[in-house]
C-alpha atoms as an extended CHARMM CRD file, in Angstrom:
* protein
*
       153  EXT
         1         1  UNK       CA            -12.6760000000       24.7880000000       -0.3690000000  PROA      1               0.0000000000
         2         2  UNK       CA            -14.7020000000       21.6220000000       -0.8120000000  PROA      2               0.0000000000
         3         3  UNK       CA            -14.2410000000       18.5360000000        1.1640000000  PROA      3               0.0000000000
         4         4  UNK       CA            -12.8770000000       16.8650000000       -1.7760000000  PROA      4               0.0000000000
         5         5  UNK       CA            -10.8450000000       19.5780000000       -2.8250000000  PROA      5               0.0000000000
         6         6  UNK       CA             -9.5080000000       19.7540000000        0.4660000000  PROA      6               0.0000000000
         7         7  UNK       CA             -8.8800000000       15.5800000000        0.6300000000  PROA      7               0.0000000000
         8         8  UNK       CA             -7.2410000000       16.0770000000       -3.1910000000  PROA      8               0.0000000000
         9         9  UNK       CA             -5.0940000000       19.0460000000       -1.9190000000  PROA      9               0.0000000000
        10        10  UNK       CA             -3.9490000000       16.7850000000        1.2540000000  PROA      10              0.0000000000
        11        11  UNK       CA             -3.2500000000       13.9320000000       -0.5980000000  PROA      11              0.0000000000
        12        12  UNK       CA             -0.9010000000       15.8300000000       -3.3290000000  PROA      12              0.0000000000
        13        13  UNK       CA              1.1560000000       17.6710000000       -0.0210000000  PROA      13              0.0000000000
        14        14  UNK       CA              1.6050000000       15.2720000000        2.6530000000  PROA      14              0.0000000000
        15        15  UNK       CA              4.6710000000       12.9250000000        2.6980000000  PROA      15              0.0000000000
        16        16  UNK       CA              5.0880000000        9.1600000000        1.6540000000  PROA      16              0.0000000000
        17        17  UNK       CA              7.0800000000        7.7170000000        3.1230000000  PROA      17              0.0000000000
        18        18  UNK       CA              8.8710000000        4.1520000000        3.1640000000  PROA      18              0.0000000000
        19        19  UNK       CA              7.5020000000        1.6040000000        6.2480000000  PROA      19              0.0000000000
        20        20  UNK       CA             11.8190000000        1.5220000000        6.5430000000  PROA      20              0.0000000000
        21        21  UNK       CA             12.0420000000        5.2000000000        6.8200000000  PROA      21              0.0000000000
        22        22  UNK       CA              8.9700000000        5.2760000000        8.6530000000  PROA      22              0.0000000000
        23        23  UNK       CA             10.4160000000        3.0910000000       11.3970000000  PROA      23              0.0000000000
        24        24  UNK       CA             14.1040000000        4.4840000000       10.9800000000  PROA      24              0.0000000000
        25        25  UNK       CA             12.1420000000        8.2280000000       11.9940000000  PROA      25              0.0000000000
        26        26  UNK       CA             10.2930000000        6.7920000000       14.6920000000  PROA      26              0.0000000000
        27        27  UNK       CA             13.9800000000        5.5030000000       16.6270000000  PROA      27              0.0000000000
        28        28  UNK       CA             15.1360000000        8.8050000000       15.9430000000  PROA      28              0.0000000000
        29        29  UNK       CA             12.3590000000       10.5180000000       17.3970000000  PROA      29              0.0000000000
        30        30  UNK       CA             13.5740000000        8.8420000000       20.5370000000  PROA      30              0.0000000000
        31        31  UNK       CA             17.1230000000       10.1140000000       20.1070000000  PROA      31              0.0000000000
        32        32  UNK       CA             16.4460000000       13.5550000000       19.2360000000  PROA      32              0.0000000000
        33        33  UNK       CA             15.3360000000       16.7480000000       21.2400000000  PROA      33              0.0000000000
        34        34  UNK       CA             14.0190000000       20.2500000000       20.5710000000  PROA      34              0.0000000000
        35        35  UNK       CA             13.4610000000       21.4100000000       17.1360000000  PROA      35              0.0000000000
        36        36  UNK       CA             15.0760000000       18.7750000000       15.9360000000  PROA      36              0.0000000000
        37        37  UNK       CA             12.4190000000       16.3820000000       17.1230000000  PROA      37              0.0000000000
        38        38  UNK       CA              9.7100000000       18.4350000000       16.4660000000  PROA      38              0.0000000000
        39        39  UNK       CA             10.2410000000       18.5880000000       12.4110000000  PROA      39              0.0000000000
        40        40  UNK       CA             10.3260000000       14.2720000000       13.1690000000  PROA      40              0.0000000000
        41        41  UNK       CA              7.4240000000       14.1560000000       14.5520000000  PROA      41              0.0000000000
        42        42  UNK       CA              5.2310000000       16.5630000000       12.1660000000  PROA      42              0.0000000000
        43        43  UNK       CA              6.5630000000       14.1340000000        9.0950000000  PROA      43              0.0000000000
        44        44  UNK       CA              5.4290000000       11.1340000000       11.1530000000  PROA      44              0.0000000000
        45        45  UNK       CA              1.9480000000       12.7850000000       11.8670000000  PROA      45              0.0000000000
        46        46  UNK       CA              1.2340000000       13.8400000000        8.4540000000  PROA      46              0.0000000000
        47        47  UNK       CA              2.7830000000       11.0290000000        6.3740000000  PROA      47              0.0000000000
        48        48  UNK       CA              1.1220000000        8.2930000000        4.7640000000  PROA      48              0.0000000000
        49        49  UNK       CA              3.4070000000        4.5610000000        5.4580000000  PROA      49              0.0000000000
        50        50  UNK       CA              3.4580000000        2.5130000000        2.5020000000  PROA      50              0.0000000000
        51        51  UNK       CA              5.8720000000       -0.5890000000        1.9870000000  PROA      51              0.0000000000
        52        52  UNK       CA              8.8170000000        0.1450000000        0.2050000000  PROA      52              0.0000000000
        53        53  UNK       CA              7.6220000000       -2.4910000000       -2.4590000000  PROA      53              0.0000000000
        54        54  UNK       CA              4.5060000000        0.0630000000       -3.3690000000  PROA      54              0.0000000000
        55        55  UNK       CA              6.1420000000        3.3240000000       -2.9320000000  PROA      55              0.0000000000
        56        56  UNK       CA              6.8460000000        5.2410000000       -6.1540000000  PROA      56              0.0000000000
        57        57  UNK       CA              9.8140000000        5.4120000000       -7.9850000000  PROA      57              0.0000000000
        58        58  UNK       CA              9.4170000000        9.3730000000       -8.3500000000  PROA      58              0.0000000000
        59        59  UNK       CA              9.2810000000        9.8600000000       -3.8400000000  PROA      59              0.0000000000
        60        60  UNK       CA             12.6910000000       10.7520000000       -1.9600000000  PROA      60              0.0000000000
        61        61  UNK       CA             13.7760000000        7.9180000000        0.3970000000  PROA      61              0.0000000000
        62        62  UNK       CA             16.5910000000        7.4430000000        2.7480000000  PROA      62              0.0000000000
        63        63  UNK       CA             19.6130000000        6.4390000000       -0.1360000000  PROA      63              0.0000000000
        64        64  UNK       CA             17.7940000000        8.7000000000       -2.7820000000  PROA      64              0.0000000000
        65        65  UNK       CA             20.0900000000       10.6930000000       -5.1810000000  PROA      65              0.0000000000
        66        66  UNK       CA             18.4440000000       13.6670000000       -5.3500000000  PROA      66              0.0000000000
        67        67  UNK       CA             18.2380000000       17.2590000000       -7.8520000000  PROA      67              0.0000000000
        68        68  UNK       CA             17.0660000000       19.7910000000       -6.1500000000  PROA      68              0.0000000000
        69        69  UNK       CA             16.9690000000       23.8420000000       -5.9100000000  PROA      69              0.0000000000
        70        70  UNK       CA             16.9070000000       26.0830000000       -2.9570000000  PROA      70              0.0000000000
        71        71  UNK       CA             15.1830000000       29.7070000000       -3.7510000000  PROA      71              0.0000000000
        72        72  UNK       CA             16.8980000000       31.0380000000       -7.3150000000  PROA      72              0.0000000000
        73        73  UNK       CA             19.9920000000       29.1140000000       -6.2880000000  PROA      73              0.0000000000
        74        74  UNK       CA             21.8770000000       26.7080000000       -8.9390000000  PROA      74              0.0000000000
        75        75  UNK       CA             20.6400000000       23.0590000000       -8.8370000000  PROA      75              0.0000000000
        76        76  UNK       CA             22.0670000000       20.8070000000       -5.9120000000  PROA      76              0.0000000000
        77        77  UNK       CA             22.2870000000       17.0190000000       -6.3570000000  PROA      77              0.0000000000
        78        78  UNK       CA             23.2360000000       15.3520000000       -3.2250000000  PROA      78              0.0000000000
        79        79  UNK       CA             22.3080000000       12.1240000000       -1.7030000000  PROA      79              0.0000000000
        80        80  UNK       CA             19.5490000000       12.0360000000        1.1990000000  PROA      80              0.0000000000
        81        81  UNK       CA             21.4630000000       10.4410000000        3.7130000000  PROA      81              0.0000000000
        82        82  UNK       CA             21.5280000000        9.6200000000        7.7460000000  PROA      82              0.0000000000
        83        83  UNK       CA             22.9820000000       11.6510000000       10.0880000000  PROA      83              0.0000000000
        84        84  UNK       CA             25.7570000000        9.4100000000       10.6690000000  PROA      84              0.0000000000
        85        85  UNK       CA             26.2250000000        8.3220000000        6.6670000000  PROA      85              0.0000000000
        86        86  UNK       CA             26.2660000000       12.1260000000        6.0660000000  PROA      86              0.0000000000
        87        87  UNK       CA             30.4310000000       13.6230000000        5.7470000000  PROA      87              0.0000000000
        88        88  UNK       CA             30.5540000000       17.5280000000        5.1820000000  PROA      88              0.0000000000
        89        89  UNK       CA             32.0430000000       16.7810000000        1.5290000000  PROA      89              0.0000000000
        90        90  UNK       CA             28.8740000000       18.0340000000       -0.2800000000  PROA      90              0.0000000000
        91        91  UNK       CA             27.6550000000       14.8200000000       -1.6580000000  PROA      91              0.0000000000
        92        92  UNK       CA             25.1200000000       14.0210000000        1.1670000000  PROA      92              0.0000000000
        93        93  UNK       CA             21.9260000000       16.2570000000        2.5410000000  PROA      93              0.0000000000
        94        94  UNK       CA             21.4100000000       14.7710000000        6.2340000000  PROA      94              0.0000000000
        95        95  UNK       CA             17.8720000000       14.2020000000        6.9010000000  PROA      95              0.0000000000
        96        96  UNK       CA             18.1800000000       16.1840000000       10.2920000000  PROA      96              0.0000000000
        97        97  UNK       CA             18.3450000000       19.0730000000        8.6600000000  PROA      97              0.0000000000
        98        98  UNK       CA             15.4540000000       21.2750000000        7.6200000000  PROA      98              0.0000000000
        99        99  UNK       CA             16.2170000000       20.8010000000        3.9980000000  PROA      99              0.0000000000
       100       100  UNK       CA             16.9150000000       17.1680000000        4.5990000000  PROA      100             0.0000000000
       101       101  UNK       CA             14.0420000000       16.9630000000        6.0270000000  PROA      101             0.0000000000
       102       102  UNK       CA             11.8710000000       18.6340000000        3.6370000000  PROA      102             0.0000000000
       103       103  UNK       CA             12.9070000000       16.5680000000        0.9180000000  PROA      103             0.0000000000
       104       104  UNK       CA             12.2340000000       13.0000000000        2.6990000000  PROA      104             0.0000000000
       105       105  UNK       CA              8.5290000000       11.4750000000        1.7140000000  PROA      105             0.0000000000
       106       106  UNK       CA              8.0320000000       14.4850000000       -1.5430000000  PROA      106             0.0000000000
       107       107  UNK       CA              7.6020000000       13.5440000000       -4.7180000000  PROA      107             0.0000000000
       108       108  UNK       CA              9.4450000000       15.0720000000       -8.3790000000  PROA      108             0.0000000000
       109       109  UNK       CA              7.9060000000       18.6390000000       -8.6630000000  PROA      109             0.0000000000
       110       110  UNK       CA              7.3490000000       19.3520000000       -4.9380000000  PROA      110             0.0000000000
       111       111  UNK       CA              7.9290000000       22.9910000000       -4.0950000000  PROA      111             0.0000000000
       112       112  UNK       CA              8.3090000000       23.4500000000       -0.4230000000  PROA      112             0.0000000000
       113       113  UNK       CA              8.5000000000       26.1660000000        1.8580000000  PROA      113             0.0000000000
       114       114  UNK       CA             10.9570000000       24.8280000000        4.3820000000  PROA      114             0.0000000000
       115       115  UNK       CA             11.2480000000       26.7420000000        8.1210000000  PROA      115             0.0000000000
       116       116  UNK       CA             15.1970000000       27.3110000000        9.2690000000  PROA      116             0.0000000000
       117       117  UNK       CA             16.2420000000       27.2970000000       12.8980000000  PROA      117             0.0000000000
       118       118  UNK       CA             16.8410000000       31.1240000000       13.2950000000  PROA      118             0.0000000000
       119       119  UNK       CA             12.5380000000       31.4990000000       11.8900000000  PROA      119             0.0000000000
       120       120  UNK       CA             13.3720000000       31.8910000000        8.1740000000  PROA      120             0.0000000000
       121       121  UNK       CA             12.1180000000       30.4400000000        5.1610000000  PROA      121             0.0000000000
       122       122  UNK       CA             13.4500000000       29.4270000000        2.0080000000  PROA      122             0.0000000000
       123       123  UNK       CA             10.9660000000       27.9430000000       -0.9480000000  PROA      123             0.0000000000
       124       124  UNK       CA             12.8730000000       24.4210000000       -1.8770000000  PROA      124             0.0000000000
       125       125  UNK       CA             11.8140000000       22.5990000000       -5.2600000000  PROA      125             0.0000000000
       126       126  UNK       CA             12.2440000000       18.8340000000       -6.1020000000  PROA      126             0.0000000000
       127       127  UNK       CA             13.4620000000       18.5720000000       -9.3650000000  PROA      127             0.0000000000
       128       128  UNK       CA             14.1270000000       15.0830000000       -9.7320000000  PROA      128             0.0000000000
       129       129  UNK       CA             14.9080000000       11.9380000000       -7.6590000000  PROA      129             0.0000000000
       130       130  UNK       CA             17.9930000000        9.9550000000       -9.8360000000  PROA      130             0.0000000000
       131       131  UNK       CA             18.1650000000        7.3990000000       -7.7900000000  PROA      131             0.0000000000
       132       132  UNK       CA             15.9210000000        5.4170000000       -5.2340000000  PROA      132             0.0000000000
       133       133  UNK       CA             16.8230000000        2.3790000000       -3.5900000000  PROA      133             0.0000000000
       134       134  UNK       CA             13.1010000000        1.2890000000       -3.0680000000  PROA      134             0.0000000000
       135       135  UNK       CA             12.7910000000        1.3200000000       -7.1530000000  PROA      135             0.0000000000
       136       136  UNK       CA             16.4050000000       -0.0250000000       -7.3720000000  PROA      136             0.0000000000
       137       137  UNK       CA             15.4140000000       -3.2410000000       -5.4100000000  PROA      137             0.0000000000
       138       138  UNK       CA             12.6120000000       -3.6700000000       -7.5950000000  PROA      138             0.0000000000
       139       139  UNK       CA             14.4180000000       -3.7990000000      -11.2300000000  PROA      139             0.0000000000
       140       140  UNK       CA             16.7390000000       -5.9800000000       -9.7560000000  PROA      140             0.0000000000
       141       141  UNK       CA             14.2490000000       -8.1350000000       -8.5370000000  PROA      141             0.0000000000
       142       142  UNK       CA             12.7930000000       -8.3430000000      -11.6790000000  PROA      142             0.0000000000
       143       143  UNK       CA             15.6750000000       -8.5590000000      -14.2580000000  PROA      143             0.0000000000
       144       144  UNK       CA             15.7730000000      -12.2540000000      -15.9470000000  PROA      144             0.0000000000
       145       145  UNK       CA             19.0280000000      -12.9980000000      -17.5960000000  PROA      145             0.0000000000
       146       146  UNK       CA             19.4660000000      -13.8890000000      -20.9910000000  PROA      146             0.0000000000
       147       147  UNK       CA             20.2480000000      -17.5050000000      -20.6110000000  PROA      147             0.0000000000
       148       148  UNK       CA             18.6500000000      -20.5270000000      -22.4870000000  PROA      148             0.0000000000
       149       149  UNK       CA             19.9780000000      -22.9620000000      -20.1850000000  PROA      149             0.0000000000
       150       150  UNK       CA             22.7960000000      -25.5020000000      -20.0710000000  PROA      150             0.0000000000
       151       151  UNK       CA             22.6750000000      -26.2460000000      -24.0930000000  PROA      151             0.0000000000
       152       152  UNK       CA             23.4890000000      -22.2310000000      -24.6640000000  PROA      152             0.0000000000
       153       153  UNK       CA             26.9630000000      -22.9610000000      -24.1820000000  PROA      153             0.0000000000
């Protein structure tokens, strides 16, 4: 492979993420241990940090609402959430899990091959982020009402 093909094939893998999520990893890399830690520090190392003003609308970010499929299975949508947002009612993926994990700093399309605790590995596929708060911020920050003024009334 060619040094550009290799620079091409880097930049279409390797995460994006948030400068937020970049910094909310970074505390919990001092919180966590074991394996744990070690899948927060490889997204660190191989993410590129953009602000959350730049980062596109199609990349899953803390808050995302995500659509997503692991192996053959049926299509989950869940919200990528913190470890302490995250209640076991099947509406939230925590990002400390593998999955979680995965998912965090990938774009719409990503197919993943995600390593569980016990050495397996299950192929995970991004099927569409719903919702991002990043993108979310920016309509709202952008919408103009429809108001001529004091005389519209």
């Amino acid at each position: 492979m060619s040094a550009t093909n290799r620079a091409a094939h880097r930049a279409a893998t390797e995460p994006i993420l948030s400068a937020n999520d970049f910094a909310r990893l970074e505390i919990m890399l001092c919180e966590e241990r074991g394996a744990t830690r070690d899948r927060i520090r490889a997204k660190i190392d191989a993410a590129t940090v953009v602000s959350g003003h730049a980062i596109a609308h199609d990349i899953a970010t803390i808050g995302s609402i995500l659509r997503y499929r692991i192996g053959d299975g049926p299509i989950q949508r869940r919200t990528l959430a913190l470890p302490d947002a995250s209640h076991p009612n099947g509406q939230f993926i925590s990002l400390m899990t593998p999955v979680g994990m995965a998912l965090l700093g990938n774009r719409e399309g990503a197919c993943l091959s995600v390593t569980l605790p016990d050495g397996g590995t299950i192929m995970l596929e991004l099927l569409d982020v719903e919702f991002q708060p990043e993108a979310e911020v920016r309509r709202r920050s952008t919408w103009v009402p429809d108001d001529n003024g004091p005389s519209a009334a």
